[in-house]
Each structure stands twice: as C-alpha cells, then as structure tokens.
C-alpha positions, 0 to 999 in steps of 0.5 A, a space after each residue: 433652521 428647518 432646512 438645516 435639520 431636515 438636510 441633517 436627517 438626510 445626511 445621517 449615515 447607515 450604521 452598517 455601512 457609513 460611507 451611504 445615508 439613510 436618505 441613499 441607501 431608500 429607508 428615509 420614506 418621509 421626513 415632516 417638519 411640524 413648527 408648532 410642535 417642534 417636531 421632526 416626523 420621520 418615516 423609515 423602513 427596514 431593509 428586511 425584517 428584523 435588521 438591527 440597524 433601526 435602533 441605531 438608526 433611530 436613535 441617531 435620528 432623534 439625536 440629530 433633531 435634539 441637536 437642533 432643539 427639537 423631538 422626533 416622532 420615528 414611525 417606521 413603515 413596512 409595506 411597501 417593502 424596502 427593495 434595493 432599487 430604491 437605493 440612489 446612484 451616487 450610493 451605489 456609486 459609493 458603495 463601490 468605491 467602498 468595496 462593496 459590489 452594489 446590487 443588481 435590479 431587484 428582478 435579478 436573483 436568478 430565481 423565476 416561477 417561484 410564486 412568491 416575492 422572494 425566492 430561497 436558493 440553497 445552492 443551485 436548487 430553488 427551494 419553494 416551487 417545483 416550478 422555480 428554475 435557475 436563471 442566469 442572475 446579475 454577476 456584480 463586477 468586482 469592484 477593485 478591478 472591474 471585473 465581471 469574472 466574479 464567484 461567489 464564495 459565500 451566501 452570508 457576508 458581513 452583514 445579512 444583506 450581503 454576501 461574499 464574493 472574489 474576483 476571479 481576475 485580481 483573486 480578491 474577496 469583496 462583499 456584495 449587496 444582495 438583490 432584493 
C-alpha cells in the first residue's frame, strides 16, 4: 500500500499541462509516508509566485491519498526557486511531442548583466540595468517539424510560463515553455 500511493502522488498530472506529472515537470520536492499517522507528507513548489495551479494540484494530492484511506499534509516550499532545469527528460520528451517546445537552460533568456535572478525584456531592450545586453538566447526548435527556424510571436502564451512562437519553415504556431 505504501508503494502504491506514494508512486500514485508521482504519477498526479500538472492541470495545465496533463501529458507531465507533477513529479516531471520538478514542484513534488519531497514525498513522506508516516504509517502512524496515516499521512502523506508532501512537499511542493510553484513554478512561479502565484501559479493557480497549486490549488488544483493539491487538491489532487489529497484526493489521491484519500483514496488509499489516507490524509495529506501539503507544505509548499518556496526557496529554492523552482527552475526549468529541475524538469525531468522524459517530460520534455513529452512536452514535444505534445506540441509544446520544452525549455532551454535556465541560463538561456538572453538577458546578462542584469544583477538579478531574473531579467525583464519588453522587446529587444533589457529592462532592469543599464548593463543588461541582449544576448543570443536558446531558439526552441519547432516541435512538429524540427526546425530550429523559429520566431517568436508573442511573450504571453496560453499560460504565463509560456509563450507563442511559429516555425518559419512549417508556418505553424506552437507554445513554448519559458526558460526560468
């Protein structure tokens, strides 16, 4: 039983983008079984300040270790960071085939001298420090055709860790996962 709820908690897709788990996609940082108790502790951090996907997520969590006849205690951990790096292989894997150009190293936004963790870029021009220059940044390649002859159409994609892009060889529009 307790290998089949803690594999179960792995296993619990993200709500905006089902074909990863939570597992995947790096936000389950720990994941305790206490027998005594009859609880499932388990440790998460957002992808960014704010994402309204926690709810859902734990949500989901604590209706999975009901399920196996048992409670959650959901603590969610902000520091470190959530980064894209911490997103596994196989989800990127499947993040492509989904349609969605998974993202580059986190190191990638093509922002330097900014003096911060993360840099604001409206356009070309860096915002944040006269220092800050622009890069050449991690191009996804498109992931339909494999092209690495991509444009980016739009900041704001479906989500706010996304954006939208097209491939200038097939023409069409995919989602990227922003760097972070």
């Amino acid at each position: 039983m307790a290998t089949d709820v803690l594999a179960a908690v792995r296993a619990i897709p993200d709500p905006e983008i089902p074909v990863i788990t939570i597992e995947g996609l790096g936000i389950l940082r720990s994941l305790t079984l206490d027998d005594a108790a009859g609880q499932v502790h388990v440790v998460i951090t957002p992808t960014y300040s704010g994402c309204p996907a926690m709810r859902a997520i734990e949500d989901s969590i604590a209706r999975v270790c009901r399920a196996h006849g048992l409670s959650a205690r959901v603590t969610t951990q902000l520091s470190p960071a959530w980064t894209t790096d911490w997103i596994d292989e196989d989800s990127r894997e499947a993040l492509r085939r989904f349609g969605i150009a998974p993202p580059g190293p986190a190191g990638s936004t093509g922002v330097t001298g900014s003096g911060g963790p993360v840099s604001v870029t409206l356009g070309t021009r860096p915002i944040g420090s006269p220092a800050a220059e622009v890069t050449d940044r991690h191009t996804p390649a498109c992931p339909r055709c494999g092209s690495e002859r991509t444009s980016v159409l739009s900041q704001f994609g479906s989500t706010a860790c996304k954006a939208l892009r097209r491939c200038d060889d097939c023409g069409d529009p995919f989602d990227e996962f922003k760097a972070l």
